[in-house]
C-alpha positions in Angstrom: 86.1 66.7 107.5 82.7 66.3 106.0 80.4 68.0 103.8 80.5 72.2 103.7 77.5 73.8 102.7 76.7 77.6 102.5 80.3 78.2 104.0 81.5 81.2 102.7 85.4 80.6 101.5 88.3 83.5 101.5 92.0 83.4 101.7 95.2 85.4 100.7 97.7 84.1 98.1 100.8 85.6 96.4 101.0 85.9 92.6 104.2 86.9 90.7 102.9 90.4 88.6 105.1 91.6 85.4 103.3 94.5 84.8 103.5 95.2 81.1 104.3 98.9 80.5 101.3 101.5 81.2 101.1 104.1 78.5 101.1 108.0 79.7 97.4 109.6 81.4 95.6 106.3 80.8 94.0 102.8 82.6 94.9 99.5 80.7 93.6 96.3 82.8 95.9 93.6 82.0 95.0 89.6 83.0 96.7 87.0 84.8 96.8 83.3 85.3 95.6 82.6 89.3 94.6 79.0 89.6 91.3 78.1 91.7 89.3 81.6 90.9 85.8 81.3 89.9 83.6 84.3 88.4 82.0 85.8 90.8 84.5 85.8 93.5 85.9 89.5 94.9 89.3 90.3 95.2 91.3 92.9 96.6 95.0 93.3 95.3 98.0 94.8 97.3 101.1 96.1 95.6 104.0 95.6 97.2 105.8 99.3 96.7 105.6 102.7 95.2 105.4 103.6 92.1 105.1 107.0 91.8 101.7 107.9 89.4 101.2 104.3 88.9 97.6 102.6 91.3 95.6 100.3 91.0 92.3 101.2 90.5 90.7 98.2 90.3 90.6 94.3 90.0 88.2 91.4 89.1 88.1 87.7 88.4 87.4 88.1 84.3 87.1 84.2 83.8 87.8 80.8 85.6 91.4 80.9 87.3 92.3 84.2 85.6 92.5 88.0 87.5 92.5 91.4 85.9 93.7 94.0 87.8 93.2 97.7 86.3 96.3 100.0 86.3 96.4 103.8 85.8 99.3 106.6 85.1 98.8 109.6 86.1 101.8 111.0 84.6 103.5 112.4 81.3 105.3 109.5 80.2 105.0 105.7 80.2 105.0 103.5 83.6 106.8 99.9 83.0 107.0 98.6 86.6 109.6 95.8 87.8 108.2 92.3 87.9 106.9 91.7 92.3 104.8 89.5 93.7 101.6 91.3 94.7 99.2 90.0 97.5 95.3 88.7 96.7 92.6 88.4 98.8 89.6 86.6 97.1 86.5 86.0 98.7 83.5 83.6 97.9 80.4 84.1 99.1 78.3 80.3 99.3 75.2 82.2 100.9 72.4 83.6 98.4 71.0 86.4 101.1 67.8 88.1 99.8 68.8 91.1 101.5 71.7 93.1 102.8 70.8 92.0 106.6 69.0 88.7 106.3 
């Protein structure tokens, strides 16, 4: 194939989620293992179903090969969500622009 240079690399992978549970009218981020991640990458996480007052709110790579994906309840009572196997997006940008439209 040769040599890539300044090609930008994305992709979508599955990972296998257990939630641990979400304490009541709070955000916890809780981390998990997803091998090739590099800080600095983006990612974009899709839950497979509903849980009512249970999102996510947000998710970043927190160190090499590891995700953290930010969980909130907006309800009364704890949220402990079956285990499901969510959907990631990651994207790495090889460019260095030096502004937004180079």
């Amino acid at each position: 194939m040769g040599a890539l240079i300044n090609e930008d690399r994305f992709g979508v992978c599955q990972l296998a989620v257990d939630v641990a549970s979400v304490a009541a009218n709070t955000t916890a981020e809780q981390t998990f293992t997803l091998r090739g991640l590099r800080s600095g990458d983006f990612v974009s996480v899709v839950k497979p179903s509903l849980n009512a007052g249970l999102g996510v709110v947000n998710a970043r790579v927190s160190a090499t090969d590891t995700i953290a994906i930010k969980f909130v309840n907006a309800t009364g009572g704890a949220i402990d969500p079956v285990s499901e196997t969510y959907l990631i997006f990651w994207f790495r940008g090889e460019k260095t622009p030096t502004a937004v439209n180079p």
